[in-house]
NUDO-583576 format. One line per field, with one value per residue: residue number from 1; x, y, z of N, C-alpha, C, O, CB in turn. Coordinates in Angstrom, 1 decimal, m for minus. Atoms other than C-alpha are relative to their C-alpha. Glycine has a CB too. Layout:
N
seq (NUM; ...);
neast (X; ...);
nnorth (Y; ...);
nup (Z; ...);
caeast (X; ...);
canorth (Y; ...);
caup (Z; ...);
ceast (X; ...);
cnorth (Y; ...);
cup (Z; ...);
oeast (X; ...);
onorth (Y; ...);
oup (Z; ...);
cbeast (X; ...);
cbnorth (Y; ...);
cbup (Z; ...);
//
This chain:
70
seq (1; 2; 3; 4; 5; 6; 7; 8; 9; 10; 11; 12; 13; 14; 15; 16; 17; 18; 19; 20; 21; 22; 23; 24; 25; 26; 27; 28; 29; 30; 31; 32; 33; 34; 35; 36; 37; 38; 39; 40; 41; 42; 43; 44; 45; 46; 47; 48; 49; 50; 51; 52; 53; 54; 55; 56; 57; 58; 59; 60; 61; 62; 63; 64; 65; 66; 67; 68; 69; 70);
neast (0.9; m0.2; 0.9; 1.3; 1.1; 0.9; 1.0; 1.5; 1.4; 1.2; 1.4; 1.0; 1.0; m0.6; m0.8; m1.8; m0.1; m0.2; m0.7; m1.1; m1.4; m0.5; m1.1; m0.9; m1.9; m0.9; 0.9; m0.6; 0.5; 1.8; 0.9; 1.0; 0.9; 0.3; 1.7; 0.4; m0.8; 0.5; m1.8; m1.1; m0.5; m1.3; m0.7; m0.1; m1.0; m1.3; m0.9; 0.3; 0.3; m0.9; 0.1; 1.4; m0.8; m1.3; 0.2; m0.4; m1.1; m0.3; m1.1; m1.7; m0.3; 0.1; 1.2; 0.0; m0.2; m0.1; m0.7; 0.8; m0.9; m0.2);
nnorth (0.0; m1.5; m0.2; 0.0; m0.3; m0.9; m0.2; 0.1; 0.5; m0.6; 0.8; m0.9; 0.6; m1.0; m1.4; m0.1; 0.3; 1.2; 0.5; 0.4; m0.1; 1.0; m0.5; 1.0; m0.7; 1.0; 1.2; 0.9; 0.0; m0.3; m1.4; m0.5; m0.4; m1.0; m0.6; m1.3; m0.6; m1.0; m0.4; m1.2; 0.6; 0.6; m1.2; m0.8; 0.5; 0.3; m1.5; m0.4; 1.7; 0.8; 1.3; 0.4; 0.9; m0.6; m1.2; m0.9; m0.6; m0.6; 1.1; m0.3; m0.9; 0.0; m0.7; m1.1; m1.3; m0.9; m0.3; m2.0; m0.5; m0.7);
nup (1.2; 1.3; 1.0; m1.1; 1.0; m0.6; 1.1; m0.4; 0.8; 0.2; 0.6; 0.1; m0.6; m1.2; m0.6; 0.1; m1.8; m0.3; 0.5; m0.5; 0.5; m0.1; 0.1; m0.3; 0.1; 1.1; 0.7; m0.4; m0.7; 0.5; 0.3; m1.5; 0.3; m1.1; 0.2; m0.5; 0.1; 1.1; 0.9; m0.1; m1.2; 0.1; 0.5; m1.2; m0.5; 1.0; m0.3; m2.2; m1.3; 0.1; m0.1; 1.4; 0.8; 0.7; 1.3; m0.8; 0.6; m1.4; m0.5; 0.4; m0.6; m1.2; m0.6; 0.5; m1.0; m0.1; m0.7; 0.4; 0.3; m1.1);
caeast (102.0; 102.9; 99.9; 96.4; 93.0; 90.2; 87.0; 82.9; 80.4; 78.2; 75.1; 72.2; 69.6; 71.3; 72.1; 75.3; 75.8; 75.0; 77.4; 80.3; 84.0; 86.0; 89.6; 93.3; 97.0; 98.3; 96.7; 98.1; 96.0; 92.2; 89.7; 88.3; 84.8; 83.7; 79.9; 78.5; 81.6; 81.3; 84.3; 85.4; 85.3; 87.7; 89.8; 89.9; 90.9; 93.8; 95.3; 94.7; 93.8; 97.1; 95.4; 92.8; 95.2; 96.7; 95.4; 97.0; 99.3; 99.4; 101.9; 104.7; 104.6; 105.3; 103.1; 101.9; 103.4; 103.7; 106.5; 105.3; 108.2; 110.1);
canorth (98.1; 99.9; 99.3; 98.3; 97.5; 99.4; 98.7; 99.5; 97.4; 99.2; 97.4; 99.5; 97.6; 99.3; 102.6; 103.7; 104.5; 100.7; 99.4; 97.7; 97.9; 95.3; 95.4; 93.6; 94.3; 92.0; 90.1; 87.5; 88.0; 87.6; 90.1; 92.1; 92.9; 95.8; 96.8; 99.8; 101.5; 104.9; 105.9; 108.9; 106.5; 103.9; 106.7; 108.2; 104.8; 104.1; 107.4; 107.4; 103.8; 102.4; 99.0; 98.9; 95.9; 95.6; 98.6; 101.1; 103.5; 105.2; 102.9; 103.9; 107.4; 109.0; 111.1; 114.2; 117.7; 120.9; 123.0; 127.3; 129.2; 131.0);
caup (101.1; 97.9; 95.8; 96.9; 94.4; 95.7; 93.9; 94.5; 92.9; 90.8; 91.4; 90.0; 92.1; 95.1; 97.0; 96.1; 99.9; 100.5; 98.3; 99.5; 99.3; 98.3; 98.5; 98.4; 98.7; 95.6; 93.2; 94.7; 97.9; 98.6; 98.4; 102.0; 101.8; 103.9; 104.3; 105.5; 105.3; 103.5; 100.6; 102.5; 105.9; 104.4; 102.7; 106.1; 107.8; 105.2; 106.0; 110.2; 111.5; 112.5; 113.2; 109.5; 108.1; 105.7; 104.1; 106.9; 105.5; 109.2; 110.0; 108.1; 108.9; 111.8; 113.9; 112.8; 114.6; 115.2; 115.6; 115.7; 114.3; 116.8);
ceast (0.5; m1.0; m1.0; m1.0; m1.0; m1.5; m1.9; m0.9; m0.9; m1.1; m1.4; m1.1; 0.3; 0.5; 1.1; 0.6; 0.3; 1.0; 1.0; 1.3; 0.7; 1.7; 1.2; 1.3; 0.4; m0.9; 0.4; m1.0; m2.1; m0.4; m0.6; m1.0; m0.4; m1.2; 0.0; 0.7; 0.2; 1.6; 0.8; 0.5; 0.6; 1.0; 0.7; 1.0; 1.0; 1.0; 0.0; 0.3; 1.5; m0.3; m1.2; 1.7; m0.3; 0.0; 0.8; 1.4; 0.4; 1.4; 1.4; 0.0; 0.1; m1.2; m0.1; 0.5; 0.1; 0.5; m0.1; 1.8; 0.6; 1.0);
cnorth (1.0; m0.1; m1.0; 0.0; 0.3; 0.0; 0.1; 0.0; 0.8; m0.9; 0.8; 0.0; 0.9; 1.3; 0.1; 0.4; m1.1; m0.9; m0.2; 0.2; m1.2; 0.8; m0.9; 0.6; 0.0; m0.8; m1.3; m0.2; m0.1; 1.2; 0.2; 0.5; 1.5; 1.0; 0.9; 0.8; 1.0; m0.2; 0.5; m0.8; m0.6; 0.6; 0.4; m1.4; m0.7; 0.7; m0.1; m0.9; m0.8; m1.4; m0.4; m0.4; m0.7; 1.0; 1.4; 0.6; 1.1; m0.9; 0.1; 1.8; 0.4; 0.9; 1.6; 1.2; 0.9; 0.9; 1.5; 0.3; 0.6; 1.1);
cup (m0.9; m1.2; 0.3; m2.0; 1.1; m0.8; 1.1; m1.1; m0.7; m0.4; 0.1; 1.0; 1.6; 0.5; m0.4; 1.5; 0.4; m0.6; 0.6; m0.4; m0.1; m0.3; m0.2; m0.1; m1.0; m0.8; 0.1; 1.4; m0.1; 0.7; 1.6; m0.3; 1.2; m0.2; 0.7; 0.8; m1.3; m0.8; 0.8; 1.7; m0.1; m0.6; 1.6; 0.6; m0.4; 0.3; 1.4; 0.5; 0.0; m0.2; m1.4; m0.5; m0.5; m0.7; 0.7; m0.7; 1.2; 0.4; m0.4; 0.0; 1.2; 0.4; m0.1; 1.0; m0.1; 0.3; m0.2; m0.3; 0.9; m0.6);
oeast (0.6; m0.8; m0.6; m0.7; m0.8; m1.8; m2.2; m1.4; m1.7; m1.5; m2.0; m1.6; m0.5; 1.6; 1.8; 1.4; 1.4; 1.1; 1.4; 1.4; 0.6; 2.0; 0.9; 1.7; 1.0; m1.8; 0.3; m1.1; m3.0; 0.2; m1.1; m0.7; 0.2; m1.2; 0.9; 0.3; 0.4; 2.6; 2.0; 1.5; 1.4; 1.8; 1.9; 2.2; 1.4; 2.2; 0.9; 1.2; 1.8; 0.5; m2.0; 2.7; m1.2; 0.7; 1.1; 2.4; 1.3; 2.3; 2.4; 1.1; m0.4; m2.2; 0.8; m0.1; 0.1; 0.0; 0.4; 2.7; m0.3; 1.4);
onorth (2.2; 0.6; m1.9; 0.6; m0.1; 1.0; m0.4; 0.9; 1.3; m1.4; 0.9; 1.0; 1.5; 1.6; m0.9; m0.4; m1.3; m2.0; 0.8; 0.5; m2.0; 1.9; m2.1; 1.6; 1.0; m1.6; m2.1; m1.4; 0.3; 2.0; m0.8; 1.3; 1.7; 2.0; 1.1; 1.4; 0.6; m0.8; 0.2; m0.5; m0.5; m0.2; 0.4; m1.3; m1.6; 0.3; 0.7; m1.0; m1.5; m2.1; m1.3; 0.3; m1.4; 1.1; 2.3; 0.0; 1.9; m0.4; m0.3; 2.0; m0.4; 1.0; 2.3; 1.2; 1.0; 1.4; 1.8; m0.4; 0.8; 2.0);
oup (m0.8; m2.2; 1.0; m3.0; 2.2; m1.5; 2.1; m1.9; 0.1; m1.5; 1.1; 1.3; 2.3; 0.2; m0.4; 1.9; 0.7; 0.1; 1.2; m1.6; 0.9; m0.7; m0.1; m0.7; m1.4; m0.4; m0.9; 1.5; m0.9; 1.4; 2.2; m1.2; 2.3; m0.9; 1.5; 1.8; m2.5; m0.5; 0.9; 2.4; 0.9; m0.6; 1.8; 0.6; 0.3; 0.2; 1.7; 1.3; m1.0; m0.9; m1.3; m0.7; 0.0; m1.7; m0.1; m0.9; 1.1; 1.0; 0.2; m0.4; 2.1; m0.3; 0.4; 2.0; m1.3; 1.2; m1.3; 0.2; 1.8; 0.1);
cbeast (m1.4; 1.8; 0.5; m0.3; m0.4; 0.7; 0.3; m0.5; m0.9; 0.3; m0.3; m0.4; 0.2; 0.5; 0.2; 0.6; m1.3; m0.9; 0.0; m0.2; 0.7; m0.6; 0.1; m0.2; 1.2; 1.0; m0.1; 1.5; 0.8; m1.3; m1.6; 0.4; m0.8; 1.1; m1.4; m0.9; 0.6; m0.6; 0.1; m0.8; m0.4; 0.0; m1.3; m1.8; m0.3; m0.1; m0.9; m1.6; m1.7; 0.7; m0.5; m1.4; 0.7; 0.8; m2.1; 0.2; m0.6; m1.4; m0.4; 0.4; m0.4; 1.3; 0.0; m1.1; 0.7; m0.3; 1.0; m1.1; m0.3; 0.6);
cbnorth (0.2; m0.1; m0.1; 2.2; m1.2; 1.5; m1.8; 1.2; m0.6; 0.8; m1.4; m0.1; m1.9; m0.2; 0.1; 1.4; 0.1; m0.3; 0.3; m0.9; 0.9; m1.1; 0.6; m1.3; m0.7; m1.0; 0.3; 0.4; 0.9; m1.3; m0.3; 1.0; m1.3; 0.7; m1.0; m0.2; m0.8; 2.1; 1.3; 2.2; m0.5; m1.0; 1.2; 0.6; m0.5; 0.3; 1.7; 0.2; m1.7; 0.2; m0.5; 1.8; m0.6; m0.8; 0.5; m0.5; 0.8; m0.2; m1.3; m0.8; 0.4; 0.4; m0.4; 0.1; 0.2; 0.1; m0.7; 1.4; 0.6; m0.9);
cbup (0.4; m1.0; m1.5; 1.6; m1.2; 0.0; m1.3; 1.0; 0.9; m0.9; 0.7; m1.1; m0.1; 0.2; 1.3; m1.2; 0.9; 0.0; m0.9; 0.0; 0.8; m1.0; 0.9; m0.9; 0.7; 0.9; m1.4; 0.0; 0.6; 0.6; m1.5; 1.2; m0.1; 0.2; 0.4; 0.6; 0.3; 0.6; m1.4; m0.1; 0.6; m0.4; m1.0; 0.9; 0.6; m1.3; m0.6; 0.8; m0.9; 0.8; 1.8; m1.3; 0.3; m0.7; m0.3; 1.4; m1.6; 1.1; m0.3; m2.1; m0.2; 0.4; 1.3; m0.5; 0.6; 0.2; 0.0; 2.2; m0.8; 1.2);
//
């Protein structure tokens, strides 16, 4: 994936909490809906969740490490 739309509904009638995420790879693809899923939780599994597809940006990195100075 190299570019992603990312949009949340502003519908006044509703929580902004409850509001949904919609999403898509391409404008060429259809739209994923995804309810009671916060910002910073799909933010979070974009960046982490190897298997949140096709939005997973875990997947093309490798795995994070740690190597102390010696």
């Amino acid at each position: 994936m190299t570019e992603a739309s990312h949009y949340w509904p502003a519908d006044t009638s509703k929580n902004p909490e409850e509001r949904p995420i919609v999403a898509r790879t391409s404008p060429l693809e259809d739209w994923h809906r995804f309810d009671g899923v916060s910002t910073s939780e799909f933010i979070h599994r974009i960046l982490t969740d190897r298997e949140f597809r096709p939005f997973s940006m875990a997947r093309k990195v490798g795995r994070p490490f740690f190597d102390a100075y010696r």
